[in-house]
C-alpha positions in Angstrom: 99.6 74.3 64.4 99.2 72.7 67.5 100.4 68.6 68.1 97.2 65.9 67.2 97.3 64.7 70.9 96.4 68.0 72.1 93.6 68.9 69.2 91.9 65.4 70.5 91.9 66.2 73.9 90.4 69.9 73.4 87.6 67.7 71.3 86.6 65.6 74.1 86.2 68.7 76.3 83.9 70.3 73.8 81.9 66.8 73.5 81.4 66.8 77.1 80.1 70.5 76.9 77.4 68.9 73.9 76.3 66.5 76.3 76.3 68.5 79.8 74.0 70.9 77.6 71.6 68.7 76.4 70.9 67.1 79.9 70.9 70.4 81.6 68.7 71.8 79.0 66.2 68.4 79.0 66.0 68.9 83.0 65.4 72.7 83.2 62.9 72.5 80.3 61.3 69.8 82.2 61.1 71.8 85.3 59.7 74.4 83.8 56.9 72.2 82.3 56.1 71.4 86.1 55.8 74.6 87.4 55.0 76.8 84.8 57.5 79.1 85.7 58.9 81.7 83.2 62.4 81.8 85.4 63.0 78.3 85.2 61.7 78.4 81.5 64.6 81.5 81.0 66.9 79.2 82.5 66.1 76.4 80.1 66.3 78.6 77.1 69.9 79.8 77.9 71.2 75.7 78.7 69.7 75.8 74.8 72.1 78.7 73.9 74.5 76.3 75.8 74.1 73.4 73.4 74.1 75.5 70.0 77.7 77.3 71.5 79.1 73.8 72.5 78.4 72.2 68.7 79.4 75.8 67.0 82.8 75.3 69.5 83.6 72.1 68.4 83.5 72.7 64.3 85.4 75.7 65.4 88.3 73.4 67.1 87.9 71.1 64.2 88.6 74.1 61.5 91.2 75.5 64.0 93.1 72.3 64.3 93.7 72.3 60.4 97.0 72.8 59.0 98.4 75.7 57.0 97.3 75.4 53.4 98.1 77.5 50.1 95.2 79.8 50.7 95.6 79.6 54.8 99.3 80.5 55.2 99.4 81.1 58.5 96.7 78.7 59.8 92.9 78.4 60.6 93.5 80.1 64.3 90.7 82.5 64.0 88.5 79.8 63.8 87.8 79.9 67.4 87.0 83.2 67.4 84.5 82.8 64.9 82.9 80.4 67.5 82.9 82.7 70.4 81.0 85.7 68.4 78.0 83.3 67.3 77.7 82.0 70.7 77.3 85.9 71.8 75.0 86.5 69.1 73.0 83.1 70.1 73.0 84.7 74.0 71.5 88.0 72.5 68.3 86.1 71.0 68.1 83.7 73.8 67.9 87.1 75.9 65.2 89.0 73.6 63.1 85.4 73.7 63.4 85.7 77.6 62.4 89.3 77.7 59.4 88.9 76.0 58.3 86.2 77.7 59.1 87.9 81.2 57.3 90.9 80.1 53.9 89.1 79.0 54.2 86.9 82.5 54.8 90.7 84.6 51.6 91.9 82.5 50.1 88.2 83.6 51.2 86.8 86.9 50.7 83.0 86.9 51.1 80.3 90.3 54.2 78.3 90.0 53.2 74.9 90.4 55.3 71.6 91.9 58.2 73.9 92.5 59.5 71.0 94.7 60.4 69.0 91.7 61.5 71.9 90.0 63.7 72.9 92.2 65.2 69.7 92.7 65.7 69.2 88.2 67.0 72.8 88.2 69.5 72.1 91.1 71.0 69.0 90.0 71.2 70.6 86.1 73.2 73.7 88.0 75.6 70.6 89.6 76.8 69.7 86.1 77.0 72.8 84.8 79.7 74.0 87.7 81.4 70.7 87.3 82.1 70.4 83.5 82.5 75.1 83.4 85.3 74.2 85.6 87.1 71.5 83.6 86.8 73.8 80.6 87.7 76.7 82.1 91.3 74.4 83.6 91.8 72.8 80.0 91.4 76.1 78.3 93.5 78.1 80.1 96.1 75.3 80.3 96.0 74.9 76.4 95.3 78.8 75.7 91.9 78.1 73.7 89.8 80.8 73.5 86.8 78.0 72.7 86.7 76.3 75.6 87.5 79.4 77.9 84.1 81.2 76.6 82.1 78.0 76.9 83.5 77.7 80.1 82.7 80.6 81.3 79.5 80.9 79.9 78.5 77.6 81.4 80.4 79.2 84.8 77.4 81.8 84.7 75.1 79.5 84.0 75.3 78.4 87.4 75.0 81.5 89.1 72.0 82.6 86.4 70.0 79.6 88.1 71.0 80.3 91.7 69.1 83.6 90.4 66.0 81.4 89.4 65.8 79.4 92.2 66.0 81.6 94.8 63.6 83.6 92.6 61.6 80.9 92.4 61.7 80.0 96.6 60.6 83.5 97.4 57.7 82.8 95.1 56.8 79.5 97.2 57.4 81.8 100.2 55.7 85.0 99.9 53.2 83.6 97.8 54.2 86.8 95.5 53.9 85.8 91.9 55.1 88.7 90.4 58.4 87.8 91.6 58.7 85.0 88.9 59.2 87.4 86.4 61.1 89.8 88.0 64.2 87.5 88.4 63.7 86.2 85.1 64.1 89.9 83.6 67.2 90.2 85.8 68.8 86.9 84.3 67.8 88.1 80.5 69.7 91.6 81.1 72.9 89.4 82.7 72.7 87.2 79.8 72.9 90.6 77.6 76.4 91.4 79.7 77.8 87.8 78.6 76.7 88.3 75.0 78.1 91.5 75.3 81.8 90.5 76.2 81.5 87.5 74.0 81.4 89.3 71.3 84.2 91.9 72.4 86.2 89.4 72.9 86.0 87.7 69.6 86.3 91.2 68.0 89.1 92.3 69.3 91.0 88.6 68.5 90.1 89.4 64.7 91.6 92.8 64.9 95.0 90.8 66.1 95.3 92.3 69.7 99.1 91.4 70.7 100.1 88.9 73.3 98.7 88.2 76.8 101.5 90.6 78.9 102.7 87.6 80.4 103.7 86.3 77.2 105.4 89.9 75.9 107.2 89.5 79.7 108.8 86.6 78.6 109.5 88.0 74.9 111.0 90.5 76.4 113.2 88.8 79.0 114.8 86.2 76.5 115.6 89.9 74.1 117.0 91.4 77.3 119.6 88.8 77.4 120.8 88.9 73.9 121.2 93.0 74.3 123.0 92.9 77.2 127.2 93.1 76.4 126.7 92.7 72.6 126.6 94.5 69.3 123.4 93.5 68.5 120.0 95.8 68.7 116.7 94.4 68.8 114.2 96.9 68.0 110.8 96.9 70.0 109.0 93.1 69.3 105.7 93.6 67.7 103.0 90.5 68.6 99.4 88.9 67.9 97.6 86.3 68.2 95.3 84.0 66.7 93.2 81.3 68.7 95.7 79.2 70.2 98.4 80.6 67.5 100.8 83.1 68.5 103.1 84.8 66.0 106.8 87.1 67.0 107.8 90.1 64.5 111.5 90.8 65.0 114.3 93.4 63.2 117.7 92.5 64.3 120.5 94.9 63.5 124.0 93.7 63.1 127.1 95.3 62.9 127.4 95.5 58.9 130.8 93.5 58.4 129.3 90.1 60.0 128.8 87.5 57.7 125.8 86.0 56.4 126.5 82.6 58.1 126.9 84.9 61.8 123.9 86.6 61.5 121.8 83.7 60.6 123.0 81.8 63.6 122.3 84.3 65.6 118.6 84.5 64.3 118.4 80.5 64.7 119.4 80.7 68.2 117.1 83.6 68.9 114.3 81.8 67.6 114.8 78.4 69.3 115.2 80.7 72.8 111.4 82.2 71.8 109.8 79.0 70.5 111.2 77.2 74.0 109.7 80.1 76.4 106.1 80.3 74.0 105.7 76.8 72.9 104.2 76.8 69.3 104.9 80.5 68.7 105.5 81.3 64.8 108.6 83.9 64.9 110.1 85.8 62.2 112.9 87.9 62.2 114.2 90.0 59.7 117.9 91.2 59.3 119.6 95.0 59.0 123.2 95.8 59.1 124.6 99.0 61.3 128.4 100.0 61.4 130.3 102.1 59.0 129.1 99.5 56.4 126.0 99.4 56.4 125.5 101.8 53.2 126.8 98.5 51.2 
């Protein structure tokens, strides 16, 4: 379970997210209301995705933030992933809706009208978007939350999906080619598919308890290292997952079989204190096995 002060602060970064999404999304839908365009309309529809991700992210940190309870033993971790697979699943239909209404506007070119203004509402949404994707991106990789790392980068490619748009939409003011309205906003749906896609891979593979980041089995390893080295002690092979921010160590210890109980416990205590001080907030459990000419006993 992760400290109070730190559950508040990841809240504040997801109510930012709620509110970056419903300006972004009130200025691109706007803009696409100007200029009739289907790209900047695509562009709205996904800051919507946006704003139904950020609220589903922030029950998810609530749930997540919970402590262990009698049927929750080791925590409400895989909250957050829960929140990353609906916010894939929310980018797939935001994706079909944009298809559709690409392919209709191909079939049906239309002039895009007042792109001035449009440009200007779709630019300045883009501007929040990178600024607020970037704080989530820092606080989620600084307090390992899976949450605000998706929404980060989903808001991250955000950006570049309306660079798409707008130079999409420029080339339309240029050429005076309609057709290329829709074009770019088929290209932005089948990007949007590619987020979805890794969303959702992502979230899977959290619920199927993938082990630690290999940074963190680096340092697993390293502190294990130091209590093999010149002693009687074998640690067998560590076995990790995680869960959200949660991170949980599987240990067997063997002992030579005539220590006492009181020696091999300390040993465990000290083992565990070295872990939980390298991987803050890391559950660890170790479990005990004699070796020796006594171990039969």
């Amino acid at each position: 379970m992760t400290h109070p002060d730190e559950n508040r602060r990841l809240m504040r970064f997801m109510l930012l997210s709620v509110a970056a999404a419903l300006a972004t999304m009130a200025m691109k839908a706007l803009a696409a209301v100007l200029t009739g365009s289907v790209g900047l309309l695509s562009d709205a529809l996904e800051s919507g995705v946006n704003l139904v991700a950020a609220v589903v992210g922030l029950i998810a940190l609530r749930v997540a933030a919970k402590p262990a309870d009698y049927n929750h033993q080791f925590g409400h971790g895989k909250a957050e992933y829960l929140s990353a697979a609906v916010e894939g699943t929310m980018i797939f239909v935001a994706a079909t809706a944009i298809l559709w209404s690409s392919v209709d506007r191909l079939l049906h070119p239309q002039a895009v009208e007042q792109p001035g203004i449009g440009l200007a509402l779709s630019t300045g949404a883009s501007v929040i978007n990178l600024a607020v994707g970037l704080a989530l991106l820092r606080a989620g990789r600084r307090h390992r939350s899976i949450t605000l790392v998706a929404d980060g980068n989903h808001l991250l490619t955000d950006v570049w999906t309306s660079v798409g748009v707008l130079a999409g939409v420029a080339l339309v003011v240029l050429t005076g080619w309609d057709v290329l309205d829709p074009i770019v906003a088929i290209l932005v749906a089948v990007n949007i598919l590619r987020i979805g896609y890794e969303l959702v891979k992502q979230s899977v593979m959290g619920m199927l308890d993938v082990v630690l980041p290999d940074e963190d089995v680096a340092a697993v390893d390293a502190i294990l290292d130091r209590y093999r080295e010149g002693n009687s002690v074998v640690i067998l092979p560590p076995r990790t997952r995680e869960a959200g921010r949660q991170r949980f160590v599987y240990l067997t210890v063997r002992v030579p079989g005539d220590w006492t109980v009181r020696a091999g416990h300390d040993l465990l205590d000290r083992l565990e204190a070295d872990l939980r001080g390298a991987l803050p907030g890391t559950a660890v459990f170790t479990h005990l096995e004699p070796t020796g000419p006594t171990a039969d006993l």
